[in-house]
N, C-alpha and C positions, 0 to 999 in steps of 0.2 A: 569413446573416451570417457573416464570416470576419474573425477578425484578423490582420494582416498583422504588426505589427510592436506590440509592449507593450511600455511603458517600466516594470519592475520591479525597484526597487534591493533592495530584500529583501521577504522571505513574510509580513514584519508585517502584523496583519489588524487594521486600526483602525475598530472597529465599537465602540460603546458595550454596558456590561452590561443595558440597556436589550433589548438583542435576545438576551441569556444563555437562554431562553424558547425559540429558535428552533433552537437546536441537536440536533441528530439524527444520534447515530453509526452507522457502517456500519461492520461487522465483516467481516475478509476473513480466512479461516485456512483452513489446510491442515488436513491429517490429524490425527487429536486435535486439535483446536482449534475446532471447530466442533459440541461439545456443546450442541444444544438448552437443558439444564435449568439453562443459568446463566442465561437469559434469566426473568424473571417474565409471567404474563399472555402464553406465548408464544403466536404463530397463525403459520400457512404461507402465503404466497402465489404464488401459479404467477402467472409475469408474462412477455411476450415484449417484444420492441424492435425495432426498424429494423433492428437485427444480427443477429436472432436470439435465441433463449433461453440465459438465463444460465447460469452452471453447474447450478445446481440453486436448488431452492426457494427466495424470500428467507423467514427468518424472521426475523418482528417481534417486541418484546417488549420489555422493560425490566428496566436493571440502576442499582439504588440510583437507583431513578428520574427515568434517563434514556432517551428514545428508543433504542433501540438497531435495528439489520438486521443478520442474520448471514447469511452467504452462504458456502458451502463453496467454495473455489477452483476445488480436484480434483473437486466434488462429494461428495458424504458418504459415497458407498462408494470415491473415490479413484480413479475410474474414468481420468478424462483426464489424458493428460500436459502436462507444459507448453505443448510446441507447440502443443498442440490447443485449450487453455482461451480459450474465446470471452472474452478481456480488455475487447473494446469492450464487446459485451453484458454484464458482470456491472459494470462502470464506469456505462454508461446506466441500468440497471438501478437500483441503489443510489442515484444525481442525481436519477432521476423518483420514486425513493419517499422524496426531502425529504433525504436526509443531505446531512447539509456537511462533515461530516469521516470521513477513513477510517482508521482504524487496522487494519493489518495485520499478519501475524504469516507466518515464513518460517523454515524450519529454514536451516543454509546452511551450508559449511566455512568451514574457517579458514586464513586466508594469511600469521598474522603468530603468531607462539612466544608472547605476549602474551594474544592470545586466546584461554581454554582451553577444549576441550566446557565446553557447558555457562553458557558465559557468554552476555550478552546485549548485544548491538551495536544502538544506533539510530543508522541509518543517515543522514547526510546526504548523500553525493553517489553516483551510481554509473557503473560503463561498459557500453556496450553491448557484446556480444560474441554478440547473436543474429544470424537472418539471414532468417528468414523471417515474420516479424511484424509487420502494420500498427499502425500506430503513429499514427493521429488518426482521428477522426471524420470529418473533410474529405476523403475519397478521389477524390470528385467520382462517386460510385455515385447511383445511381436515391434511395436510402434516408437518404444521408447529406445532412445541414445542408448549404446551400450558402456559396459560398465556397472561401478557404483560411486556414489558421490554423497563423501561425509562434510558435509559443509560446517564448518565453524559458526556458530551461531553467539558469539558472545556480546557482540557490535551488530544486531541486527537492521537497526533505522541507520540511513545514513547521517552523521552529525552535520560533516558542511551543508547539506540539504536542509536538514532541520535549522541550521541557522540561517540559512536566507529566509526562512519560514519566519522565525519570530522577530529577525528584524524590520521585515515588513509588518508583522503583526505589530511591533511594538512603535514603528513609524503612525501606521494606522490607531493606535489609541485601540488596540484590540484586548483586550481582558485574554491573556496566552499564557497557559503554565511551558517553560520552556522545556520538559522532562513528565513522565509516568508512566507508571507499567499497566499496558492492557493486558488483562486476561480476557480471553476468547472462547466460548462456551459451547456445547453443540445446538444448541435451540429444538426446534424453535420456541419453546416453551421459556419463560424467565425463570432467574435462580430463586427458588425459597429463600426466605427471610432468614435459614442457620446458612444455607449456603453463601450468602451476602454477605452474611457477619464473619462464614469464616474465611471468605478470599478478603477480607479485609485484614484479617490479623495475616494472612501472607503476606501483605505488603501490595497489594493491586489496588491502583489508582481509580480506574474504570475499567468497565466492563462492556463487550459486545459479542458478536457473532461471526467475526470473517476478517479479523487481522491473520489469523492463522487457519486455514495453511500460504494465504500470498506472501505474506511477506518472507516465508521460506523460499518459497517456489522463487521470488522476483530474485531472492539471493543466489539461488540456485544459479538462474538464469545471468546473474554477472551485474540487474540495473541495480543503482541507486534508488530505492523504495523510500518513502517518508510518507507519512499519515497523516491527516488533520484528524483529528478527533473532536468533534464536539459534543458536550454534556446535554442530554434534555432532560434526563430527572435525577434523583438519587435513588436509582435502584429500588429493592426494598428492605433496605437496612434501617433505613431512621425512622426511628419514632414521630408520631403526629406529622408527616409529611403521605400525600399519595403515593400509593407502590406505582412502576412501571405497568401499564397495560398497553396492552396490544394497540387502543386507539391510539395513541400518542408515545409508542414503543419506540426505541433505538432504532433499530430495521425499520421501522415506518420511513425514517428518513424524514419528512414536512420536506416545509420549501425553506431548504438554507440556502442556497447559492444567494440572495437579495443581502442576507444579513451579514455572511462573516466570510464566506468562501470566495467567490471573484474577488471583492475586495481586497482581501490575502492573496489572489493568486495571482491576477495580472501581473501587479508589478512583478511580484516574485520570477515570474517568468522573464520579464525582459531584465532581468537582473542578472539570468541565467548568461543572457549574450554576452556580458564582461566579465563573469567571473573566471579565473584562472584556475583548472582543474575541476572539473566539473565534466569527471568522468569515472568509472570504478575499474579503468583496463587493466590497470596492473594488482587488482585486487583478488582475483576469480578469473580461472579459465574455463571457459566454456565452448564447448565444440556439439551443440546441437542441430543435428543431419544441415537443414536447410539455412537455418540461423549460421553455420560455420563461416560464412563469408563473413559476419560482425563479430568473430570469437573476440573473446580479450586476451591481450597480451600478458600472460602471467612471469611473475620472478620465478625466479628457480627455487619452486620451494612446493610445488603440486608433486605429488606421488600419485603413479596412475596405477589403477587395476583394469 
């Protein structure tokens, strides 16, 4: 199955709290972020897909008991770099083991005086600026779902997600811009100082390595996708400030989980339990091979090829 054309005016996901029971989060982080022992009852599983194996391990577990999957982006010793991170595979990976939502977490500079290190950006819109990354499930390979599928890409973050995000950020005293555009680069090298300046007059907030192609893919895939973004430098656009380098680079990641990331995310997560609609079923249909059993139930509005 392929869809051709979805009619999606916004990412509202009108599922009754009826199905609040069925929710299962899928954790995506980088470096420091993907500490095992915030998970309870945690266990490992080694799992492969049509693409290939995912970054590394999924682990399962639960946090203020909710389902949760943690998956290391880079993998847990940080091995791959952006280019390389098998996106489809750690995307299928997470669908076939039941998550419907993904929250992600991404170090990334900063493109605007406003945003300081240290702050936190939830992302809604972003630009591409990589060049070598498949970007759907539908490539028309031996492996992949048949078909072709034009996803709508207008609404890419989920909003109601994003807002359990900064009302917890904003309960916690968290410095959170509630909106901004990532652009996404190929690396791994960083943008020159004209290139900074000029995805700045685009209109791009921050800047990193690996919002795209997942948050395409997770759309593809049917979950509700939201970003934490955090700021560690300004890029190297500003005057009399340190350019980004590699010791202390976006991709490095450091150790955020202490500072801003469980903090934001526990709660958010048992918040997850009562909220009503807090699903994207009737948003995206998806019928991939093994995942067909979790398809979403689509309006009558998919054209199929």
């Amino acid at each position: 199955m392929g869809v051709s054309e979805l009619s999606r005016e916004t990412d509202d996901c009108e599922l009754g709290s009826d199905f609040s029971h069925f929710v299962q989060i899928g954790i995506i982080g980088g470096s420091g972020l993907d500490d095992p022992d915030i998970l309870e009852g945690r266990t490992e599983k080694h799992v492969d897909t049509p693409f290939g194996k995912p970054s590394d391990v999924l682990i399962l577990g639960k946090i203020k008991n909710v389902e949760c999957v943690l998956l290391a982006r880079h993998g847990r010793q940080h091995t791959i770099m952006p280019s390389n991170v098998n996106y489809r595979a750690n995307i299928w990976a997470l669908k076939d083991e039941g998550c419907t939502h993904l929250l992600v977490t991404t170090a990334c500079g900063s493109l605007r005086e406003e945003i300081q290190p240290g702050h936190i950006v939830l992302v809604d819109q972003f630009i591409d600026r990589t060049t070598k990354r498949i970007q759907t499930f539908y490539d028309g390979s031996p492996t992949s779902p048949p078909g072709v599928c034009h996803i709508p890409m207008a609404v890419p973050f989920c909003s109601r997600t994003r807002q359990v995000l900064l009302e917890v950020a904003r309960d916690l005293e968290v410095k959170c811009h509630p909106q901004g555009t990532m652009v996404s680069i190929e690396g791994p090298r960083f943008s020159s100082r004209a290139e900074s300046l000029m995805l700045r007059q685009w209109g791009a907030d921050v800047i990193n390595m690996t919002t795209v192609p997942e948050v395409v893919l997770a759309n593809e895939a049917g979950l509700c996708y939201a970003s934490i973004a955090m700021a560690t430098d300004y890029d190297c656009w500003k005057e009399h400030e340190e350019a980004v380098s590699g010791g202390r680079g976006w991709e490095g990641g450091g150790n955020l989980s202490s500072s801003w990331f469980f903090p934001v995310m526990a709660p958010s997560l048992l918040w997850f339990l009562f909220y009503p609609g807090t699903s994207i079923l009737n948003s995206v249909c998806v019928t991939m091979g093994p995942i067909k059993s979790r398809q979403c139930v689509c309006a009558d509005t998919c054209v199929y090829v």
